[in-house]
C-alpha positions in Angstrom: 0.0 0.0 0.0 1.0 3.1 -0.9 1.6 6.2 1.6 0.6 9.6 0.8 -1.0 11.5 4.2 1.5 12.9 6.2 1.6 13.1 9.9 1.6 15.9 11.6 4.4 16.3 14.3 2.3 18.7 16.1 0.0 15.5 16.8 -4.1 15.9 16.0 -5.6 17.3 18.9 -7.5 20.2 16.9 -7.5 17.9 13.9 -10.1 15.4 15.6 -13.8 15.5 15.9 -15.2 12.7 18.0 -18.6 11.0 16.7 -21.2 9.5 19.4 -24.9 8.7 20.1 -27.1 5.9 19.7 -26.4 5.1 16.1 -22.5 4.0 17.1 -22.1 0.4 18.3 -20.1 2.3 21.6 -23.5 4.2 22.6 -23.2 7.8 24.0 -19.6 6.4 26.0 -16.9 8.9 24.9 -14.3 6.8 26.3 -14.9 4.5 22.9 -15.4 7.0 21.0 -13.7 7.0 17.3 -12.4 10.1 16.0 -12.9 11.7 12.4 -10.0 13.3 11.4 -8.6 16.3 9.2 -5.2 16.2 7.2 -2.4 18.7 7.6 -3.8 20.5 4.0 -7.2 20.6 5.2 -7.9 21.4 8.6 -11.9 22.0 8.3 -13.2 18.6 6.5 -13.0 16.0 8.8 -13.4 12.6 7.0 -14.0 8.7 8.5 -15.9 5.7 7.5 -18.1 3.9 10.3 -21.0 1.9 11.1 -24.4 3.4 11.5 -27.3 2.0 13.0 -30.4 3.3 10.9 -32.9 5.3 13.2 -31.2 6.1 15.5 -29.2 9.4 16.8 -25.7 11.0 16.4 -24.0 13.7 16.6 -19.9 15.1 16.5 -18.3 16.5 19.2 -15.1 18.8 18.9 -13.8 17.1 22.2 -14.4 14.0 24.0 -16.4 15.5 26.1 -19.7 16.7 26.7 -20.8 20.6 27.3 -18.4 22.0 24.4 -18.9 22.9 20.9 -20.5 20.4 18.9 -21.8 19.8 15.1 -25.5 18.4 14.1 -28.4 19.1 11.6 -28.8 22.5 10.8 -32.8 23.0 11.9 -34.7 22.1 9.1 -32.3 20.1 7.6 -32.6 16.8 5.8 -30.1 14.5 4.5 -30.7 14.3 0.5 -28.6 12.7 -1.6 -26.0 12.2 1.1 -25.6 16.0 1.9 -26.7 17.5 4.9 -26.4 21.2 6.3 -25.3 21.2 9.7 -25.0 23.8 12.7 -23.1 24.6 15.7 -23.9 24.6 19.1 -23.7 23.5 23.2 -25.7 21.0 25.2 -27.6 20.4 22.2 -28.4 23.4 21.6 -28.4 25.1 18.1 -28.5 22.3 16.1 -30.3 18.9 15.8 -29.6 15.0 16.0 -28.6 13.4 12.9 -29.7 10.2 11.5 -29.3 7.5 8.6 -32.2 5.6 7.2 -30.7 2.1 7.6 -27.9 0.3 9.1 -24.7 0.1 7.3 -20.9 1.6 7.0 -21.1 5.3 6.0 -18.3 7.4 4.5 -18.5 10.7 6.7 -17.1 13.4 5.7 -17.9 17.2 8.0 -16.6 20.4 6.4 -16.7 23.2 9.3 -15.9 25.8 7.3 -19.1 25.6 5.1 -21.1 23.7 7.6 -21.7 20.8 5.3 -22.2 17.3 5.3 -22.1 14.2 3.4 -23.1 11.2 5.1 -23.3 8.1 2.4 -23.1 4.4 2.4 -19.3 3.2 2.0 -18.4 0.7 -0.6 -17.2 -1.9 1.6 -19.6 -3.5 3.3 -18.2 -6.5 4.7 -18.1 -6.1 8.5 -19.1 -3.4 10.7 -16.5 -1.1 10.9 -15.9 0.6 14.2 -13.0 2.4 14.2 -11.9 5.4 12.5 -8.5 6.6 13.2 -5.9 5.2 15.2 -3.1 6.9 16.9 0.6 5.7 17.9 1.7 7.1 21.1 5.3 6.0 23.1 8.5 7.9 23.3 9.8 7.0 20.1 7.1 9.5 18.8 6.8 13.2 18.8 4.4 13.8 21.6 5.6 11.0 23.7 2.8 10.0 26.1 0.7 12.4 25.6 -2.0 10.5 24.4 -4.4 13.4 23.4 -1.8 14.2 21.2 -1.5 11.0 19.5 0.2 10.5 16.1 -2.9 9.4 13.8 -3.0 7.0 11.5 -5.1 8.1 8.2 -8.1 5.3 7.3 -8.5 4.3 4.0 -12.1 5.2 2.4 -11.8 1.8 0.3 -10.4 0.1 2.3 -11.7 1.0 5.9 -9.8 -1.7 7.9 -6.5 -0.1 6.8 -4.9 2.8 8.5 -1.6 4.7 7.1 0.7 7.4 7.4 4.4 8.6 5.8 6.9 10.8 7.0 5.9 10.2 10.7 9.7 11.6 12.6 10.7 8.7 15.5 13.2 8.4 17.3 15.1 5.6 19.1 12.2 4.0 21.8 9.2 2.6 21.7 5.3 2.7 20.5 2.2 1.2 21.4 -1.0 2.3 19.1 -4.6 3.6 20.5 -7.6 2.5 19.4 -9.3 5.7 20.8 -8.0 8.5 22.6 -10.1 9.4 25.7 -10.1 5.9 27.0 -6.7 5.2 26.2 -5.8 7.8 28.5 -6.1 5.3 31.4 -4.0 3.0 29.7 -6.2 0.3 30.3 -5.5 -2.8 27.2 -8.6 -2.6 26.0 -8.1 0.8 24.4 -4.3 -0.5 22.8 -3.0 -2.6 19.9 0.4 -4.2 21.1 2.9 -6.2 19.6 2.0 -9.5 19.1 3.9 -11.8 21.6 4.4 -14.2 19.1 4.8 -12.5 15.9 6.2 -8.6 16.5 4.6 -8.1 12.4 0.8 -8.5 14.2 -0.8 -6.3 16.2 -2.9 -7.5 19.2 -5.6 -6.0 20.9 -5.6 -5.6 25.0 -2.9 -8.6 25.2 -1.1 -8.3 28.5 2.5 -7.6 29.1 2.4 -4.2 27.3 4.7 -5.3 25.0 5.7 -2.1 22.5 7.0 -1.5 18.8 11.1 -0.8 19.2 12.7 1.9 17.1 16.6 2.1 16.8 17.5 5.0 14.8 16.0 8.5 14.3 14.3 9.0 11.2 10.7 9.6 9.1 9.1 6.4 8.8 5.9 5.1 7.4 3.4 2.9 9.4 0.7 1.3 7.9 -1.7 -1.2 10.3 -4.8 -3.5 8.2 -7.3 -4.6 11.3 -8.6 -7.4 9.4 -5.5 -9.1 8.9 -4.1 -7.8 12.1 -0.8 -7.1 10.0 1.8 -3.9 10.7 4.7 -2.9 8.9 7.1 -0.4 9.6 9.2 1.3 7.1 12.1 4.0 6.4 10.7 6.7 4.1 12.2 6.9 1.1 13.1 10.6 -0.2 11.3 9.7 -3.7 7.7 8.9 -4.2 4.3 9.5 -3.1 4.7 9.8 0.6 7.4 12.5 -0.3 5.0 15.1 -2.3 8.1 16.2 -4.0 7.7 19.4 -6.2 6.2 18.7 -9.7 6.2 20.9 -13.2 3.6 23.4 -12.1 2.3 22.2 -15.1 1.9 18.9 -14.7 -1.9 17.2 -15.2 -3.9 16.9 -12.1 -3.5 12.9 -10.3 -6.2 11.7 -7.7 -5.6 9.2 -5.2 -7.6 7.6 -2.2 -6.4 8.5 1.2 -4.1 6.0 1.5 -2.1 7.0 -1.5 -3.6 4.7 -3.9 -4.1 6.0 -7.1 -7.4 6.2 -8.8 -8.3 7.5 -12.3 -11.9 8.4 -11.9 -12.4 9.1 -8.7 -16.1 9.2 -7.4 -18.0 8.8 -4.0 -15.5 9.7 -1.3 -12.8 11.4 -0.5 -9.6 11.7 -2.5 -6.1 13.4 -2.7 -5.6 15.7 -5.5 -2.3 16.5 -6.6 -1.5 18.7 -9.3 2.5 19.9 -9.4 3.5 20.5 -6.0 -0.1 21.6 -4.9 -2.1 19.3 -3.2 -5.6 19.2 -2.0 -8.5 17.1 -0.5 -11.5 17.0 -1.9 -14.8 15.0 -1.7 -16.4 13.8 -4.8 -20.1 12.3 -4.8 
């Protein structure tokens, strides 16, 4: 798989907004709560694939916890077509629930800049998925163990068990990876993904004995994770290639790719990378 999102050192605090209510298989408990996130290039559209339970209420919250500002239908609002104005507001206040029409995996993606919405069924429809972001945290990364500031790992909108992301600066120690960030902040193993005891190129979920991803040597890496086959790799960047974004001919014809990095040619119903010359942009595409 290629790798094209890069991570920001900064970590994702602001670049997060938490999804909850009844329509999630984790209820109303922000300690389960997955994340949408925003790319370095686009801090205002927030994008994430997960399973919604038809009927029933949601709603996105700009923090794991209640009481702050949050994001639902605008009033009046109805989801056609899989758009959806949406307001702002406080202890659901200014804005109303939002709901699908039938249970399935939906691509989400939340522009707060235009107060916009487009909630529509994903592609894959395998499993449920529950999860969308993940986020490395340990002292080999750049906010240590800070968990709120996590280094994320980007889902793929085809491919919504995979998580990836390039030029991600570690240094020698060690890494564990969060399945969520407010529960993970107690460190209990049933909010981690640790190194398989028995094969470190498997992840396993709330396995005891904490045992951690080792780095050696100081450098920009790329980390990719695929939840269905439980596989990791970790990887040197290379200075070439996609997860470089090296500067192009300004004139040089316009290439789309899923968030992951692969490449598409016609790109339609979700959210791709555009790159044209050393620009490059995010853009969603019914």
């Amino acid at each position: 798989m290629a790798l094209l999102i890069a991570a920001s050192a900064a970590g994702l605090k602001a670049g997060c907004l938490w999804i909850a209510g009844d329509a999630l298989s984790y209820g109303w408990s922000l300690d389960n709560a997955t994340a949408l996130l925003s790319t370095p290039d686009n801090a205002d559209v927030f994008t994430g694939t997960v399973y919604l339970k038809g009927g029933q209420d949601f709603k996105f919250l700009t923090t794991p916890d209640f009481g702050n500002e949050e994001y639902g239908a605008a009033p009046d609002a109805a989801l056609v077509d899989g758009r959806i104005d949406i307001a702002k507001g406080k202890n659901d206040e200014g804005y109303g629930k939002l709901r699908v029409t039938e249970d399935a995996n939906y691509l989400i993606s939340v522009d707060t800049r235009t107060l916009t919405a487009y909630i529509a069924k994903s592609v894959y429809q395998v499993k449920p998925v529950n999860l969308c972001s993940l986020f490395l945290v340990g002292d080999a990364t750049p906010n240590g163990w800070d968990v709120m500031k996590g280094t994320p790992l980007y889902q793929d909108n085809e491919l919504p068990y995979c998580f990836a992301a390039s030029g991600i600066e570690l240094v020698p120690g060690s890494f564990k990876i969060a399945t969520v960030l407010k529960g993970a902040g107690t460190f209990s193993p049933e909010y981690w993904y640790f190194r398989n005891a028995e094969n470190s190129d498997k992840i396993a979920l709330n396995q005891e004995g904490d045992l951690q991803w080792s780095i050696s040597a100081a450098d920009k890496y790329s980390v990719s994770v695929n939840l269905d086959t439980e596989a990791i790799s970790i990887s040197k960047d290379v200075a070439t290639g996609i997860g470089s974004l090296a500067s192009e001919d300004a004139d040089a014809v316009a290439e789309y790719y899923t968030l992951a990095g692969i490449r598409v040619e016609n790109p339609h119903g979700g959210v791709f990378v555009r790159r044209c010359g050393a620009t490059v942009t995010k853009l969603v595409v019914r």
